[in-house]
C-alpha positions in Angstrom: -56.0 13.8 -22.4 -53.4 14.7 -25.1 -56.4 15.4 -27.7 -58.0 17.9 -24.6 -54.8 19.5 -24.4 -54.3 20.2 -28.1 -57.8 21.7 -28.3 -57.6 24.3 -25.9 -54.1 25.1 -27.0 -56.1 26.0 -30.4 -58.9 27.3 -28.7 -56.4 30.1 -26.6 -54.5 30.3 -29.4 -57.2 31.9 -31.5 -58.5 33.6 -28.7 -55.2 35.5 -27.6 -53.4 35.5 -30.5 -55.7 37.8 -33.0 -55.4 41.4 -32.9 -56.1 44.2 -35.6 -53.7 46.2 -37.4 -53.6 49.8 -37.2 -53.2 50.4 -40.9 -55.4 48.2 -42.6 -58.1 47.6 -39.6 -58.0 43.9 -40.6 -57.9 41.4 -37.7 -54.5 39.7 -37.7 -53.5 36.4 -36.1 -50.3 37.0 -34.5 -49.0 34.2 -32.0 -45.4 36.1 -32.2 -44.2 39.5 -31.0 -42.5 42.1 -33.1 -39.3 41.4 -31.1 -39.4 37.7 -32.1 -40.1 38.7 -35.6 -36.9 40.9 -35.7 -35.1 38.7 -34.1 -35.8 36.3 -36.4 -35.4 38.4 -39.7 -32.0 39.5 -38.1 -31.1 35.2 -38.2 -32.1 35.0 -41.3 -30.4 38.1 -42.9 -27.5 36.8 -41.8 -27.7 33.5 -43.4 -29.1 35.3 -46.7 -25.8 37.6 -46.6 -23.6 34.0 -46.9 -25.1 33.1 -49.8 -26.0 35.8 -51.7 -23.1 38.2 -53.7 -23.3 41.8 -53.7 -22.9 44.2 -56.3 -20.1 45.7 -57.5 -22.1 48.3 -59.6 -22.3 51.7 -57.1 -25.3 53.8 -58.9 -27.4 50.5 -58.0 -26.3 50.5 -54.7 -26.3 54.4 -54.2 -29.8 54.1 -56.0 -31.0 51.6 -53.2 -29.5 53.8 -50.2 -31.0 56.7 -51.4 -34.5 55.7 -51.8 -34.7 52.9 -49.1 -33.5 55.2 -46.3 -36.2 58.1 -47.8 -39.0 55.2 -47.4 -37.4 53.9 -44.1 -37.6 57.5 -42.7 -41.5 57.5 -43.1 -42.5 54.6 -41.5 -41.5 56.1 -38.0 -40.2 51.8 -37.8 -38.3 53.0 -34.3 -37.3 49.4 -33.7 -36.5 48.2 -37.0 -32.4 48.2 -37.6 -32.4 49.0 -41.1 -30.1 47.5 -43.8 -29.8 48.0 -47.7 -28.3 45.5 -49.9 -28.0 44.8 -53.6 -27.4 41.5 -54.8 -26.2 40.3 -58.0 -29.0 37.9 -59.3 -31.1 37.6 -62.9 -34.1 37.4 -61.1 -36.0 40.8 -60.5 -37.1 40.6 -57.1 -36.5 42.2 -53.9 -37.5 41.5 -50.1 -38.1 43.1 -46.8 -37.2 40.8 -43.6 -39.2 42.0 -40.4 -36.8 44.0 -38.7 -36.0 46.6 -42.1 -33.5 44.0 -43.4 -34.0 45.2 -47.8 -32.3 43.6 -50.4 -32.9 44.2 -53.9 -31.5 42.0 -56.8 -29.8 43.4 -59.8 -32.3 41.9 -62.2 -35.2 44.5 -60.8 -33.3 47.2 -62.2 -34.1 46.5 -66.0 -37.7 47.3 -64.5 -36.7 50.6 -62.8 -36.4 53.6 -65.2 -35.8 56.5 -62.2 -35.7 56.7 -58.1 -39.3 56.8 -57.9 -40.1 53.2 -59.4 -37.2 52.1 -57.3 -39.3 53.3 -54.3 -42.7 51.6 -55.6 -40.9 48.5 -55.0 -38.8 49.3 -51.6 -41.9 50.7 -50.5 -44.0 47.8 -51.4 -41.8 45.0 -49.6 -41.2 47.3 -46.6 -44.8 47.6 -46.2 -44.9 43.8 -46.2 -42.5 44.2 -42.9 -44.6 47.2 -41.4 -47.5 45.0 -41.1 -46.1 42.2 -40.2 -47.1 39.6 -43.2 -44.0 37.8 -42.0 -45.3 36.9 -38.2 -49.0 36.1 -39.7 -47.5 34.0 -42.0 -45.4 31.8 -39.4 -48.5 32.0 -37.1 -50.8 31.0 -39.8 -48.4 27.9 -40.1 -48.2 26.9 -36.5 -51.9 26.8 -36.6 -51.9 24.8 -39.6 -49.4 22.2 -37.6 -51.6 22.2 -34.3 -54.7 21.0 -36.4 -52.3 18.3 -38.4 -51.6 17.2 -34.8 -55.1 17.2 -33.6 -56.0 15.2 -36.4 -52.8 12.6 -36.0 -54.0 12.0 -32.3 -57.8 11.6 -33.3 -56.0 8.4 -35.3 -57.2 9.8 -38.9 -55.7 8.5 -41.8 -53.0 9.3 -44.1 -54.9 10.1 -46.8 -57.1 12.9 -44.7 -54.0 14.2 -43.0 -53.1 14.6 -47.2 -56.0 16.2 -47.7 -56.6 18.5 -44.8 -52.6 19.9 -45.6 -54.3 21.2 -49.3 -57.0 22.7 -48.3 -55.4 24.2 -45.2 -52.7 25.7 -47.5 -55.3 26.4 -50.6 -57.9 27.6 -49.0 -56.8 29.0 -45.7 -52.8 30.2 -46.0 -52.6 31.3 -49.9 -55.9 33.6 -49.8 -54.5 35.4 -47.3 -51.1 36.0 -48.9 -52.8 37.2 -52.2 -54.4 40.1 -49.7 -50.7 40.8 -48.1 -49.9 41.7 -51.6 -52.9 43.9 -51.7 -52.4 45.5 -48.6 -48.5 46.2 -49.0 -49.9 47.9 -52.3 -52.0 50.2 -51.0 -49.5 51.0 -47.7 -46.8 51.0 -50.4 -48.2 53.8 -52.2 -48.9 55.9 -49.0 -45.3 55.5 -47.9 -44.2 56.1 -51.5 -46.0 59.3 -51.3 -44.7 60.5 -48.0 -41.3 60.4 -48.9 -41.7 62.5 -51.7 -41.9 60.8 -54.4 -44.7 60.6 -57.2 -47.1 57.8 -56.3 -47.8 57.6 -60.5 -45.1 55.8 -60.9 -46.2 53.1 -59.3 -48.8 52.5 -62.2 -45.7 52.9 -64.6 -43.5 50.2 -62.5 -46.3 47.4 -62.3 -47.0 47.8 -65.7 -43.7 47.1 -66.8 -43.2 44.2 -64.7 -46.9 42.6 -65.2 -45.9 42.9 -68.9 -43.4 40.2 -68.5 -44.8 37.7 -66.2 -47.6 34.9 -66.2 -50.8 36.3 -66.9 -53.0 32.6 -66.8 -56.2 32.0 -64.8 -54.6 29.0 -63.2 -51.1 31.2 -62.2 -54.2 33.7 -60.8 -55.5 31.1 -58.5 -52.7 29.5 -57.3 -50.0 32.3 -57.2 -49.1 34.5 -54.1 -48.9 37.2 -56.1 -51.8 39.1 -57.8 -51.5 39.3 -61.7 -50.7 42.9 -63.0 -54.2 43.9 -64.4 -56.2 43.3 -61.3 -52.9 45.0 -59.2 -53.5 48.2 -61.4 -57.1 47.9 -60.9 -56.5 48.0 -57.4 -53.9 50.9 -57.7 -55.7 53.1 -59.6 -58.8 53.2 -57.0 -56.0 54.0 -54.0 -54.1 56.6 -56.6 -56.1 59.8 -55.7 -55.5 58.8 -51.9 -51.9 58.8 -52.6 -51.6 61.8 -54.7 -53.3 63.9 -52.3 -50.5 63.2 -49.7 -48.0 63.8 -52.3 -49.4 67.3 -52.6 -49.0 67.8 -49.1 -45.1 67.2 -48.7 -43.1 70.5 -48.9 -40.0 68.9 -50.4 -40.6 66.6 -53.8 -38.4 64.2 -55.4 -40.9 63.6 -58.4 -39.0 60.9 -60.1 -35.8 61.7 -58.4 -32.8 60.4 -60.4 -33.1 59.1 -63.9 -30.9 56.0 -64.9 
């Protein structure tokens, strides 16, 4: 009875729970709603604020104002409650919780020669948030638990259960972050473009930053992030997109301020 019950939970759950995004035209499984997302990011920005230190250094944090709330403006995000923070870290990295919760870490910076590769990477991690990677993610999880417990009532083994949580997470789960990246890429560079500032840089930012990190066939296959060469690939294709939006807004910022 239990094993007829978890099956057509899956069964509805893959039914009901797919929908396609309005960007991208890719079907998305989505068992949450936007205001459980936020919700959510709002929990854990507030966690994230108790452990992380801002910065003292005010260009960084004007920097991150100024750009994010350019970026912010375009994405007509009504119901996001946006929020800009720098943190002091080594690490260059920077994140966008559903909801428009940005942080940026200090390391990034050593990356980021004027406003406009600042907003290549705001852009990018907002457009994470926009299409709501987050909620496919946790929905992508909870599917991955309800066929764990399907298998755990159908009395498998240990060593399957082992071996179904790889390839679930191999073959099912990391595949489709690798295209998040892609995506937030491409809806990056349009957003990047809308607020003014010149998409080009973008091409200028990744290649610093793919420069410095792991370029190895097995960090390729196993890495949620695509390496640089095949990101600039992709870029380059989606430039001429981009610039042709740039050439559309009245008011440019080009590169905007130089640090």
């Amino acid at each position: 009875m239990r094993l007829k019950l978890l099956l057509l939970t899956a069964i509805v759950t893959l039914t009901s729970a797919c929908t396609t995004n309005q960007l991208t035209g890719r079907k998305q499984l989505l068992m949450t709603s936007v205001d459980q997302e936020n919700e959510m990011g709002a929990q854990a920005w507030e966690e994230i604020q108790k452990k992380e230190k801002e910065t003292s250094n005010k260009d960084q944090t004007d920097a991150v104002l100024r750009v994010g709330k350019e970026i912010a403006e375009v994405t007509t995000q009504y119901n996001f409650d946006w929020e800009f923070k720098v943190f002091e870290s080594e690490q260059a990295n920077a994140f966008c919780l559903p909801g428009g919760k940005v942080a940026v870490y200090t390391g990034l910076f050593k990356f980021t020669a004027n406003d406009a590769e600042l907003a290549t990477v705001i852009g990018h991690e907002v457009a994470h948030a926009v299409l709501r990677h987050g909620g496919e993610r946790m929905s992508q999880g909870a599917l991955q638990q309800i066929g764990a417990e399907l298998l755990r009532v159908g009395e498998v083994g240990d060593a399957w259960l082992q071996a179904y949580g790889i390839a679930a997470s191999g073959l099912a789960i990391l595949p489709y972050s690798r295209k998040h990246e892609y995506e937030a890429d491409e809806v990056g560079l349009t957003l990047l473009a809308r607020a003014g500032y010149n998409p080009e840089s973008a091409l200028s930012f990744w290649g610093k930053f793919g420069a410095d990190s792991d370029s190895s066939s097995f960090a390729e296959l196993f890495s949620t992030h695509p390496m640089s060469e095949k990101r600039l690939k992709e870029m380059r294709k989606q430039l001429p997109k981009a610039m042709q939006i740039y050439n559309t807004i009245p008011e440019k910022h080009n590169l905007g301020v130089i640090y």
